[in-house]
BALOBA-1460 file (C-alpha; in Angstrom, 3 decimals):
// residues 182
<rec num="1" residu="x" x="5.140" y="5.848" z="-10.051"/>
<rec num="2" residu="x" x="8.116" y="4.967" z="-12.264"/>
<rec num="3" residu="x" x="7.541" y="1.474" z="-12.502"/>
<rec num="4" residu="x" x="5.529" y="1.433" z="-15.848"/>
<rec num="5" residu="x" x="6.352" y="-1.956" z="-17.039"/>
<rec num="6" residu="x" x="5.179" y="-3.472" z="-13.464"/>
<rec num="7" residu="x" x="1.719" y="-1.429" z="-13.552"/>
<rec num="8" residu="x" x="1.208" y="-2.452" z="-17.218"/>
<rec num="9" residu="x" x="1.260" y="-6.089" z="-16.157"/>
<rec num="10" residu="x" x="-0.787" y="-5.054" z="-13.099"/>
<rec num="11" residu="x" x="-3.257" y="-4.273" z="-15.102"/>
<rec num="12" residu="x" x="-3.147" y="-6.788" z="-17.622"/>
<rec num="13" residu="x" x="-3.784" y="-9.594" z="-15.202"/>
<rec num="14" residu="x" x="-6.313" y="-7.527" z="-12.801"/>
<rec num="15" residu="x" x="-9.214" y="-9.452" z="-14.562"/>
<rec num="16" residu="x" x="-7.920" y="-12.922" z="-14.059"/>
<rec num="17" residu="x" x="-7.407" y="-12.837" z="-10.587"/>
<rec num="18" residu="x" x="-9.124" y="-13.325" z="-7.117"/>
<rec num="19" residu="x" x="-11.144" y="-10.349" z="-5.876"/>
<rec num="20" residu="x" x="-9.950" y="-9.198" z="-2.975"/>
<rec num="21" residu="x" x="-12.351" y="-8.631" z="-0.168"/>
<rec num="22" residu="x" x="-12.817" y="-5.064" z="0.829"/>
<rec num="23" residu="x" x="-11.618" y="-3.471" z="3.495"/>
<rec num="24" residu="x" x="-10.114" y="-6.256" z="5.463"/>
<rec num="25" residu="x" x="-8.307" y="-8.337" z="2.172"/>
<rec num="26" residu="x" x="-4.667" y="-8.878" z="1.557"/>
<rec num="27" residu="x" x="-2.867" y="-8.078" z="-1.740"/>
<rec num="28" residu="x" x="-0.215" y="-10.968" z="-2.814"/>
<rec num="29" residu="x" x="2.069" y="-9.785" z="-5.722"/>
<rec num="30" residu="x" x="5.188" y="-11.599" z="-6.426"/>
<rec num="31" residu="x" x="7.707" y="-9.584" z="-8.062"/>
<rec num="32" residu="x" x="11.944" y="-10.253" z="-8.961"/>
<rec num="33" residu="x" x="14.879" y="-7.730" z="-8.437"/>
<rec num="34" residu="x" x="15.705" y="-6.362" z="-11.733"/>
<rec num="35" residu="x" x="19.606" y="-4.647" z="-12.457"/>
<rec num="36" residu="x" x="17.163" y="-1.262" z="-12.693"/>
<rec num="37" residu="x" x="15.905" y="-1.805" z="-9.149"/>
<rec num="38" residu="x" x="19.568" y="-1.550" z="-7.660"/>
<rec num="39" residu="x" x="21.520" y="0.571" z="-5.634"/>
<rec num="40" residu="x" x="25.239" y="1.348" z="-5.589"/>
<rec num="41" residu="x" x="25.069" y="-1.425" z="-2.925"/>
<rec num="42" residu="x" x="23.829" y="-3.889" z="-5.211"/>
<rec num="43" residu="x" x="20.540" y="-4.543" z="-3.492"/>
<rec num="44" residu="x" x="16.913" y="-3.109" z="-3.952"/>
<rec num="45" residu="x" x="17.247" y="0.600" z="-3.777"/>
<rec num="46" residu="x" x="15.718" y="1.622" z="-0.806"/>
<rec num="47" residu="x" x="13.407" y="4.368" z="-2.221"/>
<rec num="48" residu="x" x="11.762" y="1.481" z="-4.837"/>
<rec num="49" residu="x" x="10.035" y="-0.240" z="-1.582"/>
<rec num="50" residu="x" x="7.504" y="2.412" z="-1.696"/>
<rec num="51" residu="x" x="7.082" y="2.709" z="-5.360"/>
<rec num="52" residu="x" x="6.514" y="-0.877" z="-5.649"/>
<rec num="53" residu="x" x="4.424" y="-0.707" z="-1.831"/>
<rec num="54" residu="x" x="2.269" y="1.868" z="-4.397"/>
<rec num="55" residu="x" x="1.258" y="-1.230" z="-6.868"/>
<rec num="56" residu="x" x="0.128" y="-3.131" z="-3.828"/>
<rec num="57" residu="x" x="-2.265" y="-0.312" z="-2.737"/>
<rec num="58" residu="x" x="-3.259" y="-0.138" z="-6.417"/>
<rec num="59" residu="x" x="-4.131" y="-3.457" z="-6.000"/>
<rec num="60" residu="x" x="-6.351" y="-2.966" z="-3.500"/>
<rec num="61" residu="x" x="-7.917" y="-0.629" z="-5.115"/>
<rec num="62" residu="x" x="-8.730" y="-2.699" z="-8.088"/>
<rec num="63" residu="x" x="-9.498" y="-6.013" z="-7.119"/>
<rec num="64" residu="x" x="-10.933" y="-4.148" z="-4.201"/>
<rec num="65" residu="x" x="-13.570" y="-3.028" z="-6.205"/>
<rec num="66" residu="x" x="-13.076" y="0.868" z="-5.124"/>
<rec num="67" residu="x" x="-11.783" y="1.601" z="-9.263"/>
<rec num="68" residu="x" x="-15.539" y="2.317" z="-10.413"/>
<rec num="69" residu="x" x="-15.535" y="4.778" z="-7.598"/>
<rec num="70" residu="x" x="-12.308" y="6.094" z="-7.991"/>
<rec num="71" residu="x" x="-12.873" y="6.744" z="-11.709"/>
<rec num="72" residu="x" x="-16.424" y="8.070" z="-11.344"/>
<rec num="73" residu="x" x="-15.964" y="10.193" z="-8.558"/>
<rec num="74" residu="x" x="-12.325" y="11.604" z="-9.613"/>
<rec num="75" residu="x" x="-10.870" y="10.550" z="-6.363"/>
<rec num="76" residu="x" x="-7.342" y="10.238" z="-6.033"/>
<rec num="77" residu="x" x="-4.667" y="8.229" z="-3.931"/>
<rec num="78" residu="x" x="-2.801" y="10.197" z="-2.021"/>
<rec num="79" residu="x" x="-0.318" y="9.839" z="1.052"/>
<rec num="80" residu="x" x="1.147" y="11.467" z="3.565"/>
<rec num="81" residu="x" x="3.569" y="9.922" z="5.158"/>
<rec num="82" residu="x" x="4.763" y="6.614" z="6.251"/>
<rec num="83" residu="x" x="7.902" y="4.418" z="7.503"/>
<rec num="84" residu="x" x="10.406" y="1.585" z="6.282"/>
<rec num="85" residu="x" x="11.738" y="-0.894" z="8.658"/>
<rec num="86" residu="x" x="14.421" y="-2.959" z="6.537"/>
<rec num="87" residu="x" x="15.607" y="-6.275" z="7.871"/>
<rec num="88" residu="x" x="17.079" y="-7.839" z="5.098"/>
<rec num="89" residu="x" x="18.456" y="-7.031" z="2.091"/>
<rec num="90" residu="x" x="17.106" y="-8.329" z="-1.965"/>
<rec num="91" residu="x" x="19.354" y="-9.255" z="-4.274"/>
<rec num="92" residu="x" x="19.228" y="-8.838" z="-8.199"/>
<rec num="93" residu="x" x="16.750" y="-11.434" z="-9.562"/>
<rec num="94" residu="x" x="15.491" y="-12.132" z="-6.410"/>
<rec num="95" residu="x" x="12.093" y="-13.092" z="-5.886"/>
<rec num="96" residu="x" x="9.960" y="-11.769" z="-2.920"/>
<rec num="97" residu="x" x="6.326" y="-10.870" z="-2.545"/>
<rec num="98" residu="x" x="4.958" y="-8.237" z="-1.522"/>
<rec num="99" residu="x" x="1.271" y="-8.118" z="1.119"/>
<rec num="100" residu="x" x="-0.350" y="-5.390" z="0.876"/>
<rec num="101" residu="x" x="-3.262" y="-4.947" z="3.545"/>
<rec num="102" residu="x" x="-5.568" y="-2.240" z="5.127"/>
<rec num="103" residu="x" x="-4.946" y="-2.090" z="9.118"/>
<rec num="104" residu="x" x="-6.539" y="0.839" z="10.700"/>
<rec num="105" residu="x" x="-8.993" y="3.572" z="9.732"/>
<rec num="106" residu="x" x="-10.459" y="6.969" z="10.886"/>
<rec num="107" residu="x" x="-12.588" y="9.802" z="9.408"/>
<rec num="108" residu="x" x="-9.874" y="10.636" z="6.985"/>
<rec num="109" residu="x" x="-6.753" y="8.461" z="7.274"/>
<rec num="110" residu="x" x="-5.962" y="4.835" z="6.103"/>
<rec num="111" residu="x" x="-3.185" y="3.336" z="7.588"/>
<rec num="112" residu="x" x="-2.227" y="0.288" z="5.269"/>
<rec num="113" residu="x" x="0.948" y="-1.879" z="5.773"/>
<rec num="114" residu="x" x="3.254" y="-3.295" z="2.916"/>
<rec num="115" residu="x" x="5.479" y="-6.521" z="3.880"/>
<rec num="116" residu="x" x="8.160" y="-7.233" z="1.578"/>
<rec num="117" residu="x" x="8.631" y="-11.075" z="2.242"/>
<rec num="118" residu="x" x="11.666" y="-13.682" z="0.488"/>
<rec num="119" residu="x" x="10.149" y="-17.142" z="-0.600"/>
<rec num="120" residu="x" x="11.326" y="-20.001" z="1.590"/>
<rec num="121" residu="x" x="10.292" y="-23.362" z="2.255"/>
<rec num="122" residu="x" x="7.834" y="-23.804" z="4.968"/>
<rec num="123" residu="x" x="7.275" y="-19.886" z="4.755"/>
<rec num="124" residu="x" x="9.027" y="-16.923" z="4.329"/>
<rec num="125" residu="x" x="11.120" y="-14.153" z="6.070"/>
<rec num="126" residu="x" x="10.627" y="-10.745" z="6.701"/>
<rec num="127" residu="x" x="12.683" y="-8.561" z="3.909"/>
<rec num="128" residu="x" x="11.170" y="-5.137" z="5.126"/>
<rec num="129" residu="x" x="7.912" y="-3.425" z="6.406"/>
<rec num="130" residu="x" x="6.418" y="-0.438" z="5.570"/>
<rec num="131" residu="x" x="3.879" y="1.199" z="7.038"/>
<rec num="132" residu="x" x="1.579" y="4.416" z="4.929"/>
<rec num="133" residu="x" x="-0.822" y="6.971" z="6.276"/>
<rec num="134" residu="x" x="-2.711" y="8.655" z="3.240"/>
<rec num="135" residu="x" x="-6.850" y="8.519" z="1.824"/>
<rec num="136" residu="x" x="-8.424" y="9.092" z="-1.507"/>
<rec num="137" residu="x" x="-8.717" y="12.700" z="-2.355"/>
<rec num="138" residu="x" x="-11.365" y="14.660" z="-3.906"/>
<rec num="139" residu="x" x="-9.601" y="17.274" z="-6.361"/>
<rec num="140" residu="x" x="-12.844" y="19.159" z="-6.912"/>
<rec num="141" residu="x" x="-13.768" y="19.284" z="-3.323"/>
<rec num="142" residu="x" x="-10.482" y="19.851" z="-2.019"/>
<rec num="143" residu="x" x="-10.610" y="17.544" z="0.582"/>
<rec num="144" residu="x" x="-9.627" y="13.551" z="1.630"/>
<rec num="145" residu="x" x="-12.826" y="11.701" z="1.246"/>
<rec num="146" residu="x" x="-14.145" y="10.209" z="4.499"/>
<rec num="147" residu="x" x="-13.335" y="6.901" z="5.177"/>
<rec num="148" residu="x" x="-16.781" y="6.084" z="6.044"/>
<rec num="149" residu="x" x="-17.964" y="6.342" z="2.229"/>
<rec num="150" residu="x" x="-15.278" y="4.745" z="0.464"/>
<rec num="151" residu="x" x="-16.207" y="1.773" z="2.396"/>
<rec num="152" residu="x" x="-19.540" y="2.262" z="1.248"/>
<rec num="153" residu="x" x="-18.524" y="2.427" z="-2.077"/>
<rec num="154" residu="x" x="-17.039" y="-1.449" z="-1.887"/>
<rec num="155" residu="x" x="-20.340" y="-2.696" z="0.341"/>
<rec num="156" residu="x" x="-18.706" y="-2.265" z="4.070"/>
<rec num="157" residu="x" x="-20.560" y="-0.724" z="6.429"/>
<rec num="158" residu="x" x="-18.791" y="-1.831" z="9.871"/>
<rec num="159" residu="x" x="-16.441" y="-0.883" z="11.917"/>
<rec num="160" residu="x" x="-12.943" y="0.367" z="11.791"/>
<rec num="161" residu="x" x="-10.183" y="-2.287" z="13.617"/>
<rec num="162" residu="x" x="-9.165" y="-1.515" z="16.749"/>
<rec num="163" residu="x" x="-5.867" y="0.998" z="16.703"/>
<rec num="164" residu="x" x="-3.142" y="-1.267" z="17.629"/>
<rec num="165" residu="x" x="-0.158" y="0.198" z="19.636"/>
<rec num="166" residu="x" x="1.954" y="0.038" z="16.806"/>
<rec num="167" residu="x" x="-0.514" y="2.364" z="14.452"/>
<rec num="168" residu="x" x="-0.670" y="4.540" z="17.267"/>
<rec num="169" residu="x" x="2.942" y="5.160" z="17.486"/>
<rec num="170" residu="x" x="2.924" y="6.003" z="13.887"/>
<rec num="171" residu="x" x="-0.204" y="8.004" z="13.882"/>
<rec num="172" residu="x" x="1.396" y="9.954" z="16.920"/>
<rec num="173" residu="x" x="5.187" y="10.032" z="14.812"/>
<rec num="174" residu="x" x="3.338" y="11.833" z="11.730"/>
<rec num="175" residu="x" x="1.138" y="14.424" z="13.637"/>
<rec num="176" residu="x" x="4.174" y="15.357" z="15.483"/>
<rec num="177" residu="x" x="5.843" y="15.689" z="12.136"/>
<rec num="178" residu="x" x="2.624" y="17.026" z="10.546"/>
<rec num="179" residu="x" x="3.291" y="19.981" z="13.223"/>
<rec num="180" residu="x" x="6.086" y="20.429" z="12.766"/>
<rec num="181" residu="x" x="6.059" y="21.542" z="8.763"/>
<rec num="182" residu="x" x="3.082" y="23.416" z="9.109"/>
């Protein structure tokens, strides 16, 4: 993550706002276009969506509640793959907020989706959507953690959503891939 200054303030104001209720909770951060954000085309670079889609799942993670076991356990975000759909473009100093939210789960793999939205009256349009597999990873172990006990971790204990037809076109796009490169 490159965006220092952004995860500093993350941080910083963690404490003062709303938890966020785990697993099924959406992460609201509002965030401008800054001259270092942009692109030869003058817009958000393309390649910051997902580093600033990373301080949404960090979000989650700590207003979640999952840090203490994060930090205690030595677990450790990690992805592996995901897809960008860009519908409109952001402009320098532009405001637009970003949703982060869990949508499906298995054994090993959270799929979360990012939505990049601009700020207008009576709502807001659709600036891009991403969409990450990945899990937290256990270094010493050598293994993704099972989805089952990171839930556990945060006090959840039910089931995983249904697998909508769009997670299972990009579950079924990244084992293809997944085969591919092995």
């Amino acid at each position: 993550m490159n965006l220092w200054l952004r995860l500093l303030w993350l941080l910083i104001t963690t404490p003062f706002r709303a938890r966020i209720a785990p697993p099924f909770g959406v992460s609201r951060l509002t965030f401008r276009v800054w001259l270092h954000d942009l692109d030869t085309n003058l817009h958000l670079n393309n390649g910051r969506y997902l580093t600033i889609a990373d301080l949404g799942r960090t979000d989650l993670i700590l207003r979640g509640g999952l840090v203490r076991a994060v930090l205690k356990n030595g677990w450790q975000p990690m992805l592996s793959g995901g897809i960008v759909r860009f519908r409109r473009e952001l402009k320098p100093f532009q405001r637009f907020i970003l949703e982060s939210r869990i949508v499906f789960w298995n054994s090993r793999n959270l799929v979360m989706e990012h939505r990049f939205l601009i700020p207008e009256a009576g709502g807001a349009k659709l600036a891009a959507i991403a969409m990450v597999r990945g899990g937290l990873y256990d270094r010493k172990k050598r293994q993704y953690i099972d989805c089952a006990e990171i839930f556990r971790a945060v006090g959840y204990d039910g089931p995983a959503p249904e697998m909508t037809p769009e997670v299972a076109a990009f579950m079924t796009a990244e084992d293809e891939l997944k085969r591919l490169t092995a």
